[in-house]
N, C-alpha and C positions, 0 to 999 in steps of 0.2 A: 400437494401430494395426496395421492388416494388411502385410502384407511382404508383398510383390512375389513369385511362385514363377518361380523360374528356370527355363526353357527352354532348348533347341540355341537357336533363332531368337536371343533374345536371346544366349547366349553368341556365338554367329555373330557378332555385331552388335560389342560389346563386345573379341572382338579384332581382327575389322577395325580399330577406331577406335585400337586398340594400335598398330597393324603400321604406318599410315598416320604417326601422331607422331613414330613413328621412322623411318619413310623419310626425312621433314624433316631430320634430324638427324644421317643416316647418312654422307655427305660430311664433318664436321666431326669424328663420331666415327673417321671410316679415316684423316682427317690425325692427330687427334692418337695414334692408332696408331703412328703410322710413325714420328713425331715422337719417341716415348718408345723405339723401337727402331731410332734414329739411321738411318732410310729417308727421308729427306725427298726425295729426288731417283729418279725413277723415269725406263726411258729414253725415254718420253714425252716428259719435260719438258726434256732436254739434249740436245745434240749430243755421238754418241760419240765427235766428238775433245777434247771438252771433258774436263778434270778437275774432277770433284764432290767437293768437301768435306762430310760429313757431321760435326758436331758433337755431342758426348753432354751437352750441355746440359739437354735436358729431362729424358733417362735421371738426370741427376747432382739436379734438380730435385727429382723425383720420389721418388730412394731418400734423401735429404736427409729430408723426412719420413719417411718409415717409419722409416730408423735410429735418428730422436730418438722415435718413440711406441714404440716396440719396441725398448727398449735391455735391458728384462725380459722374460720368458718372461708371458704372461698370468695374474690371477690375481686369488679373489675370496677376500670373508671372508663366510659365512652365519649367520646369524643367525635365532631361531626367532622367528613373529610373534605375533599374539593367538591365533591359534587351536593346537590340535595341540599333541604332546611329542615332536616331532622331536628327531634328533640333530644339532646343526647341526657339530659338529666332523665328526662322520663326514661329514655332507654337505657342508663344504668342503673336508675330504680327497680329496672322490670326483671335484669340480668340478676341482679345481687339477691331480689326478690328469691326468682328461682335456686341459684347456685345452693345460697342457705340451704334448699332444700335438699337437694341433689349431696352432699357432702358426702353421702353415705358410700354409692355407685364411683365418684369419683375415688376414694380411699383406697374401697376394693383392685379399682383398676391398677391404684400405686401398687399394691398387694403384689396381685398377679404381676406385673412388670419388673419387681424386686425378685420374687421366685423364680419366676421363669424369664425368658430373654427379651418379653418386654408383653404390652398388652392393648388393649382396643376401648374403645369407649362411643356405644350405639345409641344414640342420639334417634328421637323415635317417637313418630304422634299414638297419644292413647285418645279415649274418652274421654272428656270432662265439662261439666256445665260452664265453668268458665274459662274461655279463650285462654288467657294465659298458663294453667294449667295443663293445655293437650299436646305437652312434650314429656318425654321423659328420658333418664337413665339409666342402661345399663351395663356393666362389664364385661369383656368379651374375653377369652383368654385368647391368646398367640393362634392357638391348632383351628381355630373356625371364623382365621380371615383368611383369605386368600388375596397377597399383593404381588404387585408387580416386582419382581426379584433383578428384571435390569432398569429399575429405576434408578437414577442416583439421590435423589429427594423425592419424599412425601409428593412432593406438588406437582412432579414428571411424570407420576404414574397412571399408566393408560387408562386400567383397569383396578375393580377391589370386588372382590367377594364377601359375605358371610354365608356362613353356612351353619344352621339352624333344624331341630324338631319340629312339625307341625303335626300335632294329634289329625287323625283323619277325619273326623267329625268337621273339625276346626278347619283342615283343607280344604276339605269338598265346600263347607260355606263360603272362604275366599277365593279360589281359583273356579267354584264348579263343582255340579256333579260327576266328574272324571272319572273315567275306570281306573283308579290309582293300586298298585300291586305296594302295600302295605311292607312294612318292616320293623321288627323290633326295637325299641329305643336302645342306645348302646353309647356307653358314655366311652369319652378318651381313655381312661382308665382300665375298662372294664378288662383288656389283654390280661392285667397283672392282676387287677384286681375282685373278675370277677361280677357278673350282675347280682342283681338285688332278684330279678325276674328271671326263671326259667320258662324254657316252653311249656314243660308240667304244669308247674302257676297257673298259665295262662288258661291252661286247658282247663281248669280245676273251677275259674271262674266264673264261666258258663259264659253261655253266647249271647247272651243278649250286654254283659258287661267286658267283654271282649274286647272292644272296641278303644278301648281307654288305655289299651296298651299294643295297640295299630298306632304307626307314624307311617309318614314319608318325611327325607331328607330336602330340605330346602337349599337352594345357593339363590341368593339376592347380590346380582350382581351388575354392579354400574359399569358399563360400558363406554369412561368417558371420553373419548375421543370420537365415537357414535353417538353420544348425549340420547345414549338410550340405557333403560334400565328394565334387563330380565330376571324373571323367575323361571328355575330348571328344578329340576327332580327325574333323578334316574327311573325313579317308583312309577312317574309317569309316559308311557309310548316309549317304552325302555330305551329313555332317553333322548329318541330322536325329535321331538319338540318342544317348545315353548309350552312353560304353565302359560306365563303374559310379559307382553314386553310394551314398552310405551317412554318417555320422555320422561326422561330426572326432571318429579317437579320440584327439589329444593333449588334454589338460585337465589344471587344475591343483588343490590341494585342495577348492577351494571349486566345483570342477566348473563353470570357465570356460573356453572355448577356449582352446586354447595355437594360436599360426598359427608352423608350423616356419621360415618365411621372414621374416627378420631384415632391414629396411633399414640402412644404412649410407650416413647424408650426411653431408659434412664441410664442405658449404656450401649453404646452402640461398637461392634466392633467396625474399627478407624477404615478398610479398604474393603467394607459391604458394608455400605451406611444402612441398608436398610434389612439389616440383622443384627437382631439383638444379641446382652450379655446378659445372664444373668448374674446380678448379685449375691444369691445362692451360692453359684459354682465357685466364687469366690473362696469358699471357706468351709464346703459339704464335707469333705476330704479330711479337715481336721476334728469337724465336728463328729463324723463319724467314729474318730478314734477316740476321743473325749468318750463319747460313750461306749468304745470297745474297753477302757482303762476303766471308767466304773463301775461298768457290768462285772470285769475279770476282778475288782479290787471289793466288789458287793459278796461275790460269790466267795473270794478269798477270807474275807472275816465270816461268815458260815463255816467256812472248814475249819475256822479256828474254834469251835464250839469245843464244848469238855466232850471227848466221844473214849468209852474204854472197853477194855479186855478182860471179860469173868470166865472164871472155868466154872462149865457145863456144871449144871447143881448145883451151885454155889448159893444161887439167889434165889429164889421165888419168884412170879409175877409182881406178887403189891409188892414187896420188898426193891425191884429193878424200876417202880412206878415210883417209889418214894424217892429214890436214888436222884431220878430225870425230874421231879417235879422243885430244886433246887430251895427248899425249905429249909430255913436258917436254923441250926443247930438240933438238928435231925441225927435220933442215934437210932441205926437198923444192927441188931443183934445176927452173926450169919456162924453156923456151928463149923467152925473150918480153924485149924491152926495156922496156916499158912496162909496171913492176908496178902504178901509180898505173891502169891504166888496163882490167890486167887483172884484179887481185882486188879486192874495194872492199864493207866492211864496211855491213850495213843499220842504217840510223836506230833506235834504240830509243825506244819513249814510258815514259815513267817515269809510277810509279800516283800519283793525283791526291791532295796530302797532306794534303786536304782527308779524304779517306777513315778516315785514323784518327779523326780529332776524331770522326766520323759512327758509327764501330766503338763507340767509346768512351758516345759519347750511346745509343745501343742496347745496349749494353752495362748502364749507371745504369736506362734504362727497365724492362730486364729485372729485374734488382735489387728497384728497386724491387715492382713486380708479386709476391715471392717475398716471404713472411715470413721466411726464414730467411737470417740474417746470413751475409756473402759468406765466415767462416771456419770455419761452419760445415759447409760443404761442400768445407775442407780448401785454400780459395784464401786467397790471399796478401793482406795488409790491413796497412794503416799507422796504423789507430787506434790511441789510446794505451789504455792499460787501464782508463780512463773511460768512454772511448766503447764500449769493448768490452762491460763491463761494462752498460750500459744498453742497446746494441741484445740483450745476452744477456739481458735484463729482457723484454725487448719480447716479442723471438723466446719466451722461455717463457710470455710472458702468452698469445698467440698460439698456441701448441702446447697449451698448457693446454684453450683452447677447444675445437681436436680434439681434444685427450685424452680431453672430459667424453662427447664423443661417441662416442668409441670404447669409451669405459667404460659406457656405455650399451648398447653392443654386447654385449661381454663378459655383463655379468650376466642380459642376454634369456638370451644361448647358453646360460650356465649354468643358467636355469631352465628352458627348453627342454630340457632334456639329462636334468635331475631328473625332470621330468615322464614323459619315453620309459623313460629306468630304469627310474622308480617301476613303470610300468606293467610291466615284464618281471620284475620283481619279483613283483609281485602275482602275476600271471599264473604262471609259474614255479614260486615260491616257491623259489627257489634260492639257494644259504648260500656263493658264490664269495667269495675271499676278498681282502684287500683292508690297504697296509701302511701305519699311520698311526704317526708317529713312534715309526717302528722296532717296533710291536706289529703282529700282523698279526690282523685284526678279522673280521667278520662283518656283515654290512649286513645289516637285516631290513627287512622293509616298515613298519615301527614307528619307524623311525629317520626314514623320509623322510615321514612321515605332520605333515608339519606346513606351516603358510603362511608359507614362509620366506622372510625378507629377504636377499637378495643385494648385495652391495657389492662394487664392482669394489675392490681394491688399487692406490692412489698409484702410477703413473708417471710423472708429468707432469714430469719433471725429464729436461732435455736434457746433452749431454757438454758444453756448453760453460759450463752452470752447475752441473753434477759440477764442473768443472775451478776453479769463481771459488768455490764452496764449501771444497774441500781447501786452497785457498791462502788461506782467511781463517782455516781451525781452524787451519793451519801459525802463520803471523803471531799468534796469540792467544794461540799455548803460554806466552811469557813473562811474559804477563797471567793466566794461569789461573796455573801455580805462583804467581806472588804471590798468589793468593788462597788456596794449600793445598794444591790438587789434588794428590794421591799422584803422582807419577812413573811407579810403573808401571799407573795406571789412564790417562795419557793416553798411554801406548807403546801399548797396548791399543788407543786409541780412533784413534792416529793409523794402527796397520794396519788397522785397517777400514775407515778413512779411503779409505786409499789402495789397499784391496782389493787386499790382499798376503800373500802365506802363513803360515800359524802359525808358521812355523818361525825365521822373521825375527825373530818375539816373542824365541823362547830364545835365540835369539844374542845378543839385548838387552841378555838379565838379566844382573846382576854376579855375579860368584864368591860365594858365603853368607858369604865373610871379611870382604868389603868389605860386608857390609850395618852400617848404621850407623842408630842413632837419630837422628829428627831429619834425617836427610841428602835427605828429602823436601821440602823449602822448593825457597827461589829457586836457581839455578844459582850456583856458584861462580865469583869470578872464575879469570880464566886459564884453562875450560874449553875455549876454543877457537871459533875458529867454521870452517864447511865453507865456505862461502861466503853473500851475500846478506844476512846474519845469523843463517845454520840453526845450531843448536848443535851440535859434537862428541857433548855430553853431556848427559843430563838428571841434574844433580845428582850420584850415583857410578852413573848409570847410562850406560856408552858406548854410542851410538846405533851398531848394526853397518852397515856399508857397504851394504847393499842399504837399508836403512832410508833413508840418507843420501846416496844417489843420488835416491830418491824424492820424498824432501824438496825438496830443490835444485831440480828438475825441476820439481815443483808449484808453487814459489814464485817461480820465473820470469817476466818480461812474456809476456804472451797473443798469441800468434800461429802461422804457421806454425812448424812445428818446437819448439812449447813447449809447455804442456801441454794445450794443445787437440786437439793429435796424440802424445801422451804414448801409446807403448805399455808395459806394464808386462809382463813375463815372469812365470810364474809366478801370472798373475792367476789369484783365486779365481771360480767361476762361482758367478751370482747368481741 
């Protein structure tokens, strides 16, 4: 069947109808802006004798997930597929290489995807002396991709835009000396919020530095059903041509497009898969009121200050300044017989105590709207270690869901990543070097010559079920020695447990004198205990003080202050 040949006209067409969705949207997206950078109150909306309480509710909301998906550094395992004799060791050495780096880019995109209805991740060659280096990452918000809207999956869709600044300096290098009709930079925002730059500015900077604040709009847009990939800008031939158009070179072995711009949804609504939700909207509504209730309940203790009624004359200046400066057993002398008639204290309203119950109920709403259990974002809770334990169930069945989707993320990037190498490889042919467990190697284009399988690596484990984990292997020890277990293969297993130095091991071990046949069974009696029932000792082995601080700690009820907020010194990184 024939495919459609792209035009300006139609591109024209196509981000109109981009720009237009998100105007719709663009109010809802600059609150939950503010929202997530404790801004709810602009002074628009107050009186500046009022006091504004802003709350980091949504800010605490927000990094609440990212902490529990990102508790590891990202990372994948490659695998060769039917085709090809790639090297999949080197080509996981090379991904996990990079991702470490990239952690940062990735995070943010979580970021944006949580606030807003979901986010992008641009995959993208820079400079760099060495080969493996000339990729990088960046975040992309929602409003500066343009996708195909009757797609039903990611993988259907015909066409993806991004749409981008390019300083005009910076243009005319890459496209040409072009007669490009110039435009002021102008962020998503700017509607409600306003630029940084006016045209005065601009004017004010003289002309020879003027230039630095000239753009044209960029659309980079793969056309993949045409396996061609344009550059447009309205700024140029107002509109009716090409900057440049030419052949997607990313591709992968089997020579299918690779599209370098990565979605990232963590909520999709169910009958337009490829429209996001955001997490925000989830709970903006309550949180908004939360801080309508402590603004109004801020301002209400102010009005509760001592404020009173003197008659005219009564007082002096410094005598009304000693009065206000609330100095402890202060006598002011005032020549009037009638103090009942000359000073006289104003009525105060006490706040309505109906208000808490109200705080409280917005409060539970909020809650609820959030997968993530109220201790896991380090607030205080009176569940017992049942309930705990099952909203920790919940909360990770729940994170698991965004995990698979973040994981999903991850191994695009990694094979997007493979593909841009491969290619500078090829191309190249250059022998930079590269250290894989502790050897340091050589990549050849023979290595990455295969149709390799990507698998993100297991994170889907949050700190609050780390924490109901280490406190069940603790409780087990004396179930595993009855069964045999060596002594010092479970010292072993409980510092990795508890992700504690090697060095804790040696302090463990007993003296070579005291080694004993047999002394590996069940504990002795009169070994002791530290508290709880943690053992002094495993058999003749003395468990050393920092071991046993650990212990104790981990096997504690779950709460604030226990081991859900367990910091551990000395921790090894992972």
């Amino acid at each position: 069947m024939a495919v459609a040949k792209m035009t300006p006209k139609i591109m024209r067409a196509i981000v109109q109808a981009h720009k237009r969705y998100w105007d719709e949207q663009q109010r809802d997206m600059y609150r939950f802006k503010r929202a997530y950078e404790c801004r709810f109150w602009s002074s628009e909306m107050m009186d500046p004798t009022q006091i504004t309480i802003q709350t980091s509710d949504a800010y605490g909301y927000i990094e609440s997930y990212i902490s529990s998906l990102f508790t590891k550094n990202p990372g994948v395992v490659v695998k060769n597929g039917l085709k090809g004799t790639g090297a999949p060791k080197k080509a996981t050495a090379l991904c996990n290489d990079f991702l470490s780096k990239q952690r940062a880019p990735i995070e943010d995109a979580s970021r944006l995807a949580l606030i807003y209805p979901n986010s992008f991740i641009k995959v993208y060659p820079k400079d760099a002396e060495n080969v493996y280096d000339r990729v990088d990452l960046t975040a992309v918000p929602p409003w500066n991709v343009i996708i195909d809207r009757d797609a039903l999956r990611w993988e259907d869709s015909r066409f993806v835009g991004h749409i981008y600044y390019m300083n005009l300096p910076l243009a005319k290098g890459r496209f040409g000396n072009k007669d490009f009709r110039h435009v002021q930079y102008e962020q998503y925002f700017d509607k409600f919020a306003g630029t940084d730059k006016t045209e005065s500015d601009i004017d004010d900077i003289g002309e020879g530095d003027a230039h630095m604040f000239q753009y044209i709009e960029v659309i980079e847009f793969y056309d993949i059903q045409n396996d061609t990939l344009y550059f447009y800008s309205e700024q140029y031939a107002q509109g009716n041509k090409w900057l440049e158009k030419g052949q997607i070179p990313f591709r992968d072995l089997n020579d299918e497009v690779v599209i370098p711009v990565i979605p990232m949804y963590y909520n999709r609504l169910p009958d337009r898969p490829m429209v996001g939700y955001s997490a925000m909207r989830r709970i903006y509504d309550q949180i908004f009121e939360i801080n309508m209730i402590r603004t109004y309940q801020a301002n209400a203790v102010r009005k509760c200050s001592r404020q009173y009624i003197i008659k005219k004359g009564t007082l002096d200046e410094d005598q009304i300044a000693q009065i206000t400066s609330g100095i402890d057993g202060l006598f002011i002398e005032i020549d009037n017989d009638d103090l009942a008639g000359a000073i006289r204290p104003l009525p105060q309203n006490p706040t309505p105590p109906e208000l808490e119950t109200y705080y409280r109920q917005v409060q539970d709403d909020k809650d609820k709207g959030s997968i993530m259990a109220p201790f896991t974002r380090g607030e205080a809770t009176k569940a017992s270690a049942t309930e705990i334990a099952a909203l920790a169930a919940y909360t990770s069945t729940e994170l698991g869901r965004l995990a698979r989707e973040r994981d999903n993320v991850i191994e695009y990037i990694a094979k997007a990543y493979l593909s841009i190498v491969s290619l500078y490889i090829n191309e190249d042919n250059v022998r930079d070097l590269i250290v894989i467990d502790g050897e340091t190697v050589v990549i050849t284009p023979d290595d990455l010559s295969s149709d390799f399988y990507v698998y993100a690596i297991d994170q889907a484990s949050t700190p609050i079920s780390e924490t109901i984990r280490k406190r069940e292997f603790i409780q087990s020890i004396p179930l595993l020695q009855s069964l045999g277990v060596p002594n010092e293969t479970l010292l072993k297993e409980l510092v990795n447990a508890l992700n504690l130095p090697d060095y804790i091991l040696e302090e463990s071990r007993p003296p070579p004198s005291l080694e004993q046949p047999g002394a590996q069974g069940m504990m002795p009696p009169g070994g002791g205990e530290i508290a709880g029932g943690i053992p002094r000792s495993m058999g003749n082995v003395e468990i050393a003080p920092g071991l046993q601080e650990q212990m104790v700690a981990a096997a504690q009820p779950m709460g604030p202050g226990g081991p859900a907020n367990l910091a551990i010194p000395g921790r090894r990184s992972v």
